[in-house]
N, C-alpha and C positions, 0 to 999 in steps of 0.2 A: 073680703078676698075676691078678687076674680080672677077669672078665668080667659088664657089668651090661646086659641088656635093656633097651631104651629103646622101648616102644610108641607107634605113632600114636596123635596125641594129637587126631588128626581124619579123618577120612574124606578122600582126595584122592588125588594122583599124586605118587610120588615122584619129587622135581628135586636135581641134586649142587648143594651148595652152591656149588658155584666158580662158576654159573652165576647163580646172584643179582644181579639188579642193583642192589646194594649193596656198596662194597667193603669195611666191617667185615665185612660175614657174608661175602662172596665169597672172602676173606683169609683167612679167621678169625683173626681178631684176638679175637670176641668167644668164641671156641672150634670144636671140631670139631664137624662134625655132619651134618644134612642138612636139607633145606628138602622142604614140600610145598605142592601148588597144592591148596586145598582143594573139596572137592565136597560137605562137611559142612554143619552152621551149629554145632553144640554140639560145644567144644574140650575133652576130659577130660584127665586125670594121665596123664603118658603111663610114669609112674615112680613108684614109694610115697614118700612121704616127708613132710615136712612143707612147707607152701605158704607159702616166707617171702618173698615178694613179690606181690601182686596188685596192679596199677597200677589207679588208681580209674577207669579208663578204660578198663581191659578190653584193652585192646592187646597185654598180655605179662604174664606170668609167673615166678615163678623158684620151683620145687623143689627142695629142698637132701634125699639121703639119709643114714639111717645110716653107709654106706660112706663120704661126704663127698662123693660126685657134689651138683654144682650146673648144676642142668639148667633152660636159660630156652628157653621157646615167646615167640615173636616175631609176632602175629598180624597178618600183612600189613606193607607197609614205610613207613617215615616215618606211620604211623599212627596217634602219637603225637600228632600237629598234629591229628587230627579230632573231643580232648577228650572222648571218649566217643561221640560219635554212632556208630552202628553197630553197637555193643557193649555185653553188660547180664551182668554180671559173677554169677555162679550161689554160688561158693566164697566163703570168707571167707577173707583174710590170717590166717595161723596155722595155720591147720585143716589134720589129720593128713588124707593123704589114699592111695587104692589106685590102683591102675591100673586106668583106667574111670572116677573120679569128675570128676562132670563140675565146671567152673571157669566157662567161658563162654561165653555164646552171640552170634551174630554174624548183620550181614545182608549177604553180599555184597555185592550190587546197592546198597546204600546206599554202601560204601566205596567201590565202582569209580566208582560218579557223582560222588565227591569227589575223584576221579582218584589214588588209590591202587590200587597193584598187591598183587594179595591173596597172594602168593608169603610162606609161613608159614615161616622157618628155627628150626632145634631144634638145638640146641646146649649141649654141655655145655660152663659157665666155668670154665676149666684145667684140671681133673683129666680125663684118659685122653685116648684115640686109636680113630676107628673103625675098630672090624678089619671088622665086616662092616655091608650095609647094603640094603634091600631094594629093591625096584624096582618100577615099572607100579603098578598100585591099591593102596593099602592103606584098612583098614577101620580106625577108632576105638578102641582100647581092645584090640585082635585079633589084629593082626598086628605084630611087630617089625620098627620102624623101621629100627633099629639098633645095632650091639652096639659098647659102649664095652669096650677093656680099662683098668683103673685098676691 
């Protein structure tokens, strides 16, 4: 079994998933993982790999690695419905990327007055289990989120 790093892929506070008020991520249904309340504006790779999902809307993500992890940032909830306002996409779809490269930027205060809750979950789709997971501040690119075993 090993064990793959998963870095904040934003500046913010970390939140257990089960607490999301959403119950796909609250369940995980969509995978394990953790959520954060973000304190950032620019979302980076919170993993290397290749960027084989950018929604033209900037909302989310999906990172597939070497290893086979498929790891999607969820930027805010039902955020999907706001067609891009609030979000101006940095990465390109395809593009190989590190831990730190940044993907995209965000305005808070724009999503909240659209009455979305900015609560970010990070989750890996099916493959592994969090063995550990961090807690209180984490910084971008810096600190580990959380550690997937696959």
């Amino acid at each position: 079994m090993a064990e793959i790093a998963v870095y904040a892929p934003v500046d913010g506070t970390v939140v257990a998933l089960e607490t999301v008020p959403d119950e796909v991520f609250a369940q995980k249904l969509a995978g394990d993982g953790v959520a954060l309340d973000p304190t950032g504006v620019v979302v980076v790779a919170p993993i290397a790999g290749d960027l084989i999902k950018l929604f033209p809307g900037g909302h989310a993500f999906g990172i597939a690695t070497p290893e086979g992890v498929e790891l999607i940032v969820h930027l805010g909830l039902d955020t999907v419905e706001l067609k891009g306002t609030g979000f101006e996409n940095i990465a390109v779809e395809g593009q190989h990327v590190e831990v730190g490269t940044p993907i995209v930027r965000f305005n808070r205060a724009v999503i909240e007055q659209a009455g979305k809750v900015m609560l970010s979950p990070v989750v890996s789709s099916g493959a592994g289990i969090v063995s550990r997971q961090a807690s209180g501040q984490v910084q971008a690119g810096c600190d580990v989120l959380f550690v997937l075993n696959v």
